[in-house]
N, C-alpha and C positions, 0 to 999 in steps of 0.2 A: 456894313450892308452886304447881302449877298449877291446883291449887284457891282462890285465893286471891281475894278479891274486893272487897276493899280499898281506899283513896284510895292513890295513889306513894307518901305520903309514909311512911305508915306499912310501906308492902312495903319501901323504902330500909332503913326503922329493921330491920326483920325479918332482911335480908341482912347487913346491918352487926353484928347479934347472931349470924348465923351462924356469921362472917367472925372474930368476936371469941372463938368456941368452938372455934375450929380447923376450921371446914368445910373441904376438900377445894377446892371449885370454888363457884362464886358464878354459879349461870344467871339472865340476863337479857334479856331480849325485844329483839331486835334492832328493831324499831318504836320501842322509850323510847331507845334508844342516839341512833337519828338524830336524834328531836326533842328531845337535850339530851348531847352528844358529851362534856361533863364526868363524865356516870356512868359513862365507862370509866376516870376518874381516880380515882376512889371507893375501889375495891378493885387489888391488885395484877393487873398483868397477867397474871400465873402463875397466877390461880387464878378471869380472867372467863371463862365458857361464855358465850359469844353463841347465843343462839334465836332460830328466825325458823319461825314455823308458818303457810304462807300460806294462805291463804283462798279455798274454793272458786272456781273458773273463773281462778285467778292463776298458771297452770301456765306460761305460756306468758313471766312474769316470771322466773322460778327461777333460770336460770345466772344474770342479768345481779343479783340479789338477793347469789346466794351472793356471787358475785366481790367485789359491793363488802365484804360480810362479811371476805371474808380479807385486805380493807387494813386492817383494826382489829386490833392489837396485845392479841391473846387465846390464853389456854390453850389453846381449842377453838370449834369452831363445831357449830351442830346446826339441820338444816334438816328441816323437817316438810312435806311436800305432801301435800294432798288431793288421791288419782287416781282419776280417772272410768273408767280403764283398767288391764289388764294393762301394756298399752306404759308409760304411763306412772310408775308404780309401780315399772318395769324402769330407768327413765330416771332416777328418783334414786340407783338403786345404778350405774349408770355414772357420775354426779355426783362418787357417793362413790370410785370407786374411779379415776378422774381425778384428784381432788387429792390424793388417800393414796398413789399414785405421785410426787407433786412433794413429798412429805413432810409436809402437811399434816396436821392433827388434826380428822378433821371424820367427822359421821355425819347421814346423809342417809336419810329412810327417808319411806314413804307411811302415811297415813291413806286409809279407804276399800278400794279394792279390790288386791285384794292383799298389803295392810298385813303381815301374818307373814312372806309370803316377802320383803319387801325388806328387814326387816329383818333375818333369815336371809343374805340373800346380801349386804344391806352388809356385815356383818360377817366375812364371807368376802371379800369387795371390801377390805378394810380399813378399814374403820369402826373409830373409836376409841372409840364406847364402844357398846353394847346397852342400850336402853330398854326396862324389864319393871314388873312387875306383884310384889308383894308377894306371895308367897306366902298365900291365904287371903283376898283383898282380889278384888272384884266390876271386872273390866276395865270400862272406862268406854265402849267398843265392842268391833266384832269384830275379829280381827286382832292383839290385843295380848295376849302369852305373857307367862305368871307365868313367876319366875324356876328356879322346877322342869322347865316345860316348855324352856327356853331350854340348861338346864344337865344336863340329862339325858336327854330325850328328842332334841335336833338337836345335843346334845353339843358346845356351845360354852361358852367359846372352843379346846375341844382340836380342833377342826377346821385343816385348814391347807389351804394353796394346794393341796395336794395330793390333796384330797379329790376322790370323784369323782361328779356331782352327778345325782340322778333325779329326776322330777318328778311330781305329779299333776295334770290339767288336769280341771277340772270347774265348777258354779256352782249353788249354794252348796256350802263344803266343812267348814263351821265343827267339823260331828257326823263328818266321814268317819273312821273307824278305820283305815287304810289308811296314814298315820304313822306312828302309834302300833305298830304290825303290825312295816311294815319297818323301821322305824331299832331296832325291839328284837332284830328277826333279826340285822340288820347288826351289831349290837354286842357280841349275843353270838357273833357267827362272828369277828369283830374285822377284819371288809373296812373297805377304805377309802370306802365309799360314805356319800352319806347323800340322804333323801330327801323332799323339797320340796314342800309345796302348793303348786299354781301354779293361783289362785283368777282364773276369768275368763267373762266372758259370751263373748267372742270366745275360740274357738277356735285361728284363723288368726292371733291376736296372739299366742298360743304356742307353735304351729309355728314361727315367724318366728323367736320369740327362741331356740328349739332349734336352728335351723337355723346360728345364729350364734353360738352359746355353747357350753360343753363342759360339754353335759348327755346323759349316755349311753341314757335311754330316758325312756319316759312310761309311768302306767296313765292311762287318760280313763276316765272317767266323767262321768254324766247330767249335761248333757243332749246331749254331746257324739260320744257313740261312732257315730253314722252320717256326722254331719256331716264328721269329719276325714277317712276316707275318700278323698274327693276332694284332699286336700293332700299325701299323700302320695306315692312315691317308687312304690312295691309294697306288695302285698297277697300275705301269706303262707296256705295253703288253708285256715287254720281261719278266719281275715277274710275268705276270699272265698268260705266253704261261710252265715257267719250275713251276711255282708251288713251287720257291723259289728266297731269295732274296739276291744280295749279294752286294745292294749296298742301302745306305737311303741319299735322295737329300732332303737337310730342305727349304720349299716353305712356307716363312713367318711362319705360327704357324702350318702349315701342314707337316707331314714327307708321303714324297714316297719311295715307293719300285722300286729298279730297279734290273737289273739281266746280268752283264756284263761278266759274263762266259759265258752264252747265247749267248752276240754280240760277245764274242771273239771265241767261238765254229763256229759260222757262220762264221767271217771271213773264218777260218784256213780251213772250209770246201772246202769255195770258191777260196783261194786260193794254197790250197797244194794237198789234200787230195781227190778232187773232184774227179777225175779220177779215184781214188784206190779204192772206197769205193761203193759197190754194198750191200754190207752185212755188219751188223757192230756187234761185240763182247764187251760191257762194262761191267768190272770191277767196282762193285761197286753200292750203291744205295743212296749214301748221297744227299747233297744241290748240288756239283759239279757235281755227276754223273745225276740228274735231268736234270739240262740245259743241259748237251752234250747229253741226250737221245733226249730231245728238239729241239734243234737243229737239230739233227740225223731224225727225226721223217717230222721236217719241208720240209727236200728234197728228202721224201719218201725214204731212207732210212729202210730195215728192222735192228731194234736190237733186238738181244740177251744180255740178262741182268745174271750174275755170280754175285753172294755176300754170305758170311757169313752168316748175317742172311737171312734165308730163306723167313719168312712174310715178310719183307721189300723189298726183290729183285721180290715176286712176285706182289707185291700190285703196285712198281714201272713198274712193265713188262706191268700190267693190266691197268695202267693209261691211259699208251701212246700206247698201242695194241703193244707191244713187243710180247718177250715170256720170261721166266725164262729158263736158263738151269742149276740151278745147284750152288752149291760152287763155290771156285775161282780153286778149283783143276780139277774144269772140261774144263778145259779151253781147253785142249787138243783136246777134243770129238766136240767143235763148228767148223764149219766152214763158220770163216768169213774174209772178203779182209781188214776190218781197226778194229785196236785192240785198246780198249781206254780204259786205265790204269786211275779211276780216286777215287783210295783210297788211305789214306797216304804210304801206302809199297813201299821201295826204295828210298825214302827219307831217311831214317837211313841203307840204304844200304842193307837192304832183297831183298831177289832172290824171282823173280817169274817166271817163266820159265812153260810153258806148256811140260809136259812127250818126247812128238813128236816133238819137237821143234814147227818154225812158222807156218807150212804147209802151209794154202791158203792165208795166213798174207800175205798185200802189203806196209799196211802203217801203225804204229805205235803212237799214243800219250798217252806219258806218263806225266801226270798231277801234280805228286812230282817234287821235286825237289831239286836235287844234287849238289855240286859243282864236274865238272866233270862228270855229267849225272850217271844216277839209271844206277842201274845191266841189268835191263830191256831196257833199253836205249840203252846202250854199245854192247851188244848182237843183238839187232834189226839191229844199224848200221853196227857192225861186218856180217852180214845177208844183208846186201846191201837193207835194205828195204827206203822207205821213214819215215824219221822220226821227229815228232814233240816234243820237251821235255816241261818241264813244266815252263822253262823259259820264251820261248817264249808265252805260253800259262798267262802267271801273268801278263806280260808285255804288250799284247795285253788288256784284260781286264783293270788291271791296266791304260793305256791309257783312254780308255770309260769312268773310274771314275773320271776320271783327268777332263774332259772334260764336263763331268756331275755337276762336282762343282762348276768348276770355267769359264764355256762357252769359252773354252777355244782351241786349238784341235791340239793335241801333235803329232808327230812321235811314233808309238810305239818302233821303236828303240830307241830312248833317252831313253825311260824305261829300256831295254836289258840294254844299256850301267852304267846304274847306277847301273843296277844288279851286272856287273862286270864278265856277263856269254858268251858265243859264241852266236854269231846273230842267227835266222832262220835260216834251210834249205836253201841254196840258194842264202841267202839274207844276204848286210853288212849291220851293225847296222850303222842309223848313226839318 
């Protein structure tokens, strides 16, 4: 076990009782192999997994590590890197899928950052085995799928070469729904896609590896969607009406921007909101709250812009001829008919509540998202106002990219329903 904390001599006895119950494989740390090359004699060659999990800053060892791994006469080999990066993290699934074309039995995957997707696309590289998580058992960090999420949700090992791969680029992604969303659409439409957290503080280390792999689009999100922008190819007019992107459609060797919080702000305007909304109050100055100012701006709409940082809420107020009013604690002092919640607060269950309560409040959308809706949610409705939560609002856009990929053009309820959340206002999911 990799819990195991032991003197050798007793982990030897341990393996050798495995070994004597019929174990399958017998894994041992490639570190005890070289300081005593007889414990490969120990057990049958058929059935030793050689490990070798290197140790922060040893990246730059790896090939020259594995290679001598595959001159020892083994079942299999299994290499664990700790990566500081996207890139890196990308670099043990080409490891892996390097020696799994010369016929090799080996599985290569990252600890750290981007740990899920490498080991997602080793095994689509040809990785010969997937490393999980017990069903019901507390992962020992981030990055590591139980054997439910590996086998139902990214639908392995029925995946094949032939799969066709999507990605999401953002930093943190651990809580994002946006997995769990499309590979439930995808599976129940029965396409061959499936789609990928691509966990990165660099952006431009994602582009890069799109640019060079056969990955058909991307959603970005926080804290990414202005930054990528500048990396691309083109900008399609909902990307270049908010001034952010949160969606890349690959057009042969060109990548576009598109902006599907934007067509899903639109919809929601036209259809729920439209009536309530003479004056609008936005929370917030990110990638999201851009397109819904955008939006907001496109059907003459006046907003008022609230944010944290202050250069940012008014640089965003001055783009689109807003105004800035202030923190989020001013929220009390505005008065406006639609309130649009669009920073992560309330997704981890923080209150945001204006002093006065709603006052001139008619319609509410809050752009987090809860199971069971934010604080801000709960209260809106408890206040009988109209209200839009952040489900519907993933699942609307979410739809657009679906459709953007694969020309395809979904219900956005199916999306709702794969969320697993309450439909619309109004509306059943179906």
């Amino acid at each position: 076990s990799g819990f195991f904390d032991g003197p050798d001599p007793a982990r030897w006895e341990l393996l050798d009782a495995a070994h004597a119950a019929g174990a399958t494989l017998i894994d041992v740390e490639w570190s005890r192999l070289k300081q005593d090359r007889t414990l490969a004699d120990r057990w049958p060659a058929g059935k030793l997994l050689v490990s070798h999990h290197a140790p922060e800053g040893a990246d730059h060892r790896l090939e020259d590590e594995l290679l001598a791994m595959t001159r020892l006469d083994a079942a299999g080999i299994k290499m664990v890197g700790h990566a500081a990066n996207f890139a890196e993290s990308m670099r043990l699934v080409e490891m892996t899928r390097h020696l799994a074309r010369s016929g090799r039995r080996v599985t290569c995957f990252s600890s750290g950052v981007a740990a899920l997707a490498s080991r997602i696309l080793g095994y689509l590289a040809g990785a010969w085995l997937a490393y999980v998580m017990p069903d019901g058992d507390t992962p020992p960090g981030p990055g590591i799928p139980n054997a439910s999420m590996l086998l139902d949700l990214y639908r392995l090992p029925a995946q094949g070469d032939s799969v066709k791969l999507l990605g999401l680029a953002g930093w943190p992604l651990e809580h994002s729904l946006s997995p769990r969303m499309h590979n439930r659409v995808i599976r129940l439409l029965g396409e061959r896609y499936l789609y990928v957290p691509f966990e990165s503080r660099s952006i431009a280390e994602v582009i890069e590896y799109v640019r060079h792999h056969d990955v058909r689009g991307l959603s970005i999100t926080r804290p990414h969607k202005e930054a990528v922008v500048p990396l691309l190819d083109g900008l399609d007019a909902t990307a270049q009406t908010a001034g952010a992107v949160n969606t890349v459609v690959k057009e042969g060797a060109r990548l576009i921007g598109w902006n599907t919080d934007f067509m899903a702000m639109r919809s929601i305007l036209r259809e729920w909101v439209a009536g309530e909304a003479d004056r609008a109050v936005v929370l917030g100055a990110g990638g999201a709250a851009r397109a819904v100012v955008a939006a907001l701006v496109e059907r003459r709409i006046p907003v008022v812009i609230l944010n944290r940082d202050a250069a940012r809420g008014r640089a965003l107020a001055a783009e689109f001829n807003g105004r800035f009013g202030g923190d989020l604690s001013s929220w009390g002092d505005q008065a406006g008919t639609l309130l649009v919640q669009a920073t992560p607060l309330g997704g981890g269950g923080e209150t945001i509540d204006p002093p006065g309560g709603f006052g001139t409040t008619r319609a509410v959308l809050d752009l987090a998202y809860r199971p069971g809706g934010t604080p801000l949610e709960q209260r809106a409705r408890d206040a009988r106002l109209v209200v839009v939560n952040g489900h519907d609002f993933l699942a609307r856009q979410g739809a657009a990219q679906f459709a953007l990929w694969t020309r395809r053009l979904v219900n956005p309820g199916l999306f709702r329903d794969a969320l697993g959340e309450d439909p619309a206002p109004g509306e059943a999911a179906c």
